[in-house]
C-alpha positions as a LaTeX table, in Angstrom:
\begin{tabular}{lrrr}
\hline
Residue & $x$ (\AA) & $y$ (\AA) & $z$ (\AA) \\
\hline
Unk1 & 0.00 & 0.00 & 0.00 \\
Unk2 & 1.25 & 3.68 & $-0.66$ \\
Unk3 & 1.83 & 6.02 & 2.28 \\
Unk4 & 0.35 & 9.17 & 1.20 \\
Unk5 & 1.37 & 10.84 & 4.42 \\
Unk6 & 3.49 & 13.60 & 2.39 \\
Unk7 & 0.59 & 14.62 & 0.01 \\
Unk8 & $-1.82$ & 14.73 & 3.54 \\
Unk9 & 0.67 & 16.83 & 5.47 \\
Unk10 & 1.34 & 19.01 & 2.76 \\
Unk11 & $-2.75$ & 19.62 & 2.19 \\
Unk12 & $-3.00$ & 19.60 & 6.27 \\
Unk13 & $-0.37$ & 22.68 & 5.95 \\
Unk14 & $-1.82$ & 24.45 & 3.05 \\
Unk15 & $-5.23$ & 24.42 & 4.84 \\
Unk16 & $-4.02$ & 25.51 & 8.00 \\
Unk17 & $-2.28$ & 28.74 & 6.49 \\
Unk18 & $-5.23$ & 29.07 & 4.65 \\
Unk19 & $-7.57$ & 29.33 & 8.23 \\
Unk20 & $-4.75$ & 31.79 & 9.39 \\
Unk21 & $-4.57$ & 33.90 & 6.90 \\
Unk22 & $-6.31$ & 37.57 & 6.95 \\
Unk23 & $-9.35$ & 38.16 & 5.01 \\
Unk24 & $-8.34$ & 40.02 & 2.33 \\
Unk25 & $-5.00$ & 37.54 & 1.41 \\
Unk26 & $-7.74$ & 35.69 & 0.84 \\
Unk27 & $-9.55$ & 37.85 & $-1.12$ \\
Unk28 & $-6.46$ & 38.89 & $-3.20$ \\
Unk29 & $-5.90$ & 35.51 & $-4.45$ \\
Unk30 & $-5.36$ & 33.07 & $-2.07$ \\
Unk31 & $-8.56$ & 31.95 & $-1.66$ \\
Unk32 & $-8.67$ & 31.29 & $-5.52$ \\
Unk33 & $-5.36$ & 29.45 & $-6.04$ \\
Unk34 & $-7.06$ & 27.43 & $-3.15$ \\
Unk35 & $-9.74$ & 26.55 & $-5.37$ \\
Unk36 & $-7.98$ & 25.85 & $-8.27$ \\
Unk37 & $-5.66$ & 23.27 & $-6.37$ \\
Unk38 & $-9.26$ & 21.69 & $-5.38$ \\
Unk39 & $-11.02$ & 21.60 & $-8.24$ \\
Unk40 & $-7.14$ & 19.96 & $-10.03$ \\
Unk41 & $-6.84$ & 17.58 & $-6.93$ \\
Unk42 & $-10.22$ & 16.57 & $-7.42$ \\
Unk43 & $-10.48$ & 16.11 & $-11.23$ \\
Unk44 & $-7.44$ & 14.14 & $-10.36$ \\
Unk45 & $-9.25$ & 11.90 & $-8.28$ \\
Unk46 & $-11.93$ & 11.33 & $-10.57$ \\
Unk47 & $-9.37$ & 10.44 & $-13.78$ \\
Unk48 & $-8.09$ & 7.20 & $-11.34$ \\
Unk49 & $-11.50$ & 6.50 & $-10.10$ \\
Unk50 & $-13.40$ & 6.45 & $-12.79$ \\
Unk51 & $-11.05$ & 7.27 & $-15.99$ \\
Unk52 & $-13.70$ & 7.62 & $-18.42$ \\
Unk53 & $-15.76$ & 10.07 & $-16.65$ \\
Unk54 & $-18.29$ & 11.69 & $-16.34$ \\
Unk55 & $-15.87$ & 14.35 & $-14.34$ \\
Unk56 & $-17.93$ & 17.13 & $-11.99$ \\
Unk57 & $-16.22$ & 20.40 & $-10.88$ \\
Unk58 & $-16.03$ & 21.19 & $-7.35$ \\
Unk59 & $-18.00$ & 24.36 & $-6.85$ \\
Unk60 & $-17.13$ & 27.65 & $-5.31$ \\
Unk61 & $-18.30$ & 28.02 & $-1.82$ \\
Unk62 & $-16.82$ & 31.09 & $-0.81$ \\
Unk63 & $-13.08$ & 31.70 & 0.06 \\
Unk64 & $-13.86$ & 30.90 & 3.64 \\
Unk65 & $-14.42$ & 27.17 & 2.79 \\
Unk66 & $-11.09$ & 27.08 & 0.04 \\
Unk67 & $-9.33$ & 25.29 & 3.29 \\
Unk68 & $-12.08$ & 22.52 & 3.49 \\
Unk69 & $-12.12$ & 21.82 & $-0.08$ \\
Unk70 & $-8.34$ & 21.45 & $-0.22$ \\
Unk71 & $-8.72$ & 19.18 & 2.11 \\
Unk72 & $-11.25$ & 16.87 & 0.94 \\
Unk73 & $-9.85$ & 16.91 & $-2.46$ \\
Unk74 & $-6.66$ & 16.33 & $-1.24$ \\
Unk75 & $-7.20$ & 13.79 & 0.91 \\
Unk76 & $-9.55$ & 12.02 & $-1.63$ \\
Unk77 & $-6.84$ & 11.79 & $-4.26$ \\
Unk78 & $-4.77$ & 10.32 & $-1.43$ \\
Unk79 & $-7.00$ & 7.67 & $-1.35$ \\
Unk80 & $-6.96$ & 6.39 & $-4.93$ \\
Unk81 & $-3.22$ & 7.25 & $-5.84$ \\
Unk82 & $-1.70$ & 4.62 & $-7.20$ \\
Unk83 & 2.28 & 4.99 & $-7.31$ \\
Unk84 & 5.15 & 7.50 & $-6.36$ \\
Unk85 & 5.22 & 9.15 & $-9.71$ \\
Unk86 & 1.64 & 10.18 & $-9.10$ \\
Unk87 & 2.50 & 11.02 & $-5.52$ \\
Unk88 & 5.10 & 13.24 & $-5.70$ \\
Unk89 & 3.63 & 14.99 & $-8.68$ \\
Unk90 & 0.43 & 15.49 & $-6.01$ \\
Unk91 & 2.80 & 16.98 & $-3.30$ \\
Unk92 & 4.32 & 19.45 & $-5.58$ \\
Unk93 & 1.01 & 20.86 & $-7.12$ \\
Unk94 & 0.24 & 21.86 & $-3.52$ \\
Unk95 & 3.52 & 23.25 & $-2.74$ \\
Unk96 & 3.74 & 25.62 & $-6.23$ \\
Unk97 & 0.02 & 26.04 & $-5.11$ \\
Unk98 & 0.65 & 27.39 & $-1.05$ \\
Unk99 & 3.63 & 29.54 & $-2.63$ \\
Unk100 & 1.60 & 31.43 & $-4.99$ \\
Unk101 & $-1.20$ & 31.47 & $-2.67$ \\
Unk102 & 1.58 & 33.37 & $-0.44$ \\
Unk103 & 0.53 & 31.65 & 2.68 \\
\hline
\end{tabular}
């Protein structure tokens, strides 16, 4: 079985900078490079689950939730990944993702 425990921690850190952050960093753009990561984590998911689709984008629900959904997304690719390649690919999208977030 793969230990995902890098792509969790790394999702577990985003989203706690994300609940720390002020108001308007989120409202600049972190809340929306939050999303983005989300909605990529999830369609992510959705490619291993079920490859040929049909593929649903997470909605918006408001930059105070952008730490919940990186969560959930993240931690339900975590579930379904299926090797390192795909793993370490995971952990860097939310890396380049906190860093531009500027969190």
């Amino acid at each position: 079985m793969l230990d995902t425990t890098p792509l969790t921690r790394a999702v577990d850190h985003f989203a706690d900078r994300l609940r720390a952050a002020p108001q308007s960093r989120l409202q600049r753009s972190a809340a929306a490079e939050a999303l983005a990561l989300a909605r990529e984590l999830a369609l992510r998911a959705q490619r291993l689950e079920t490859p040929d689709g049909p593929f649903h984008e997470m909605p918006d629900a408001g930059m105070f939730a952008a730490a919940d959904q990186v969560t959930v997304a993240g931690n339900d690719l975590a579930l379904v990944l299926a090797d390192e390649g795909q793993l370490a690919e995971a952990v860097t999208l939310v890396e380049e993702a906190q860093k531009r977030a500027g969190v």
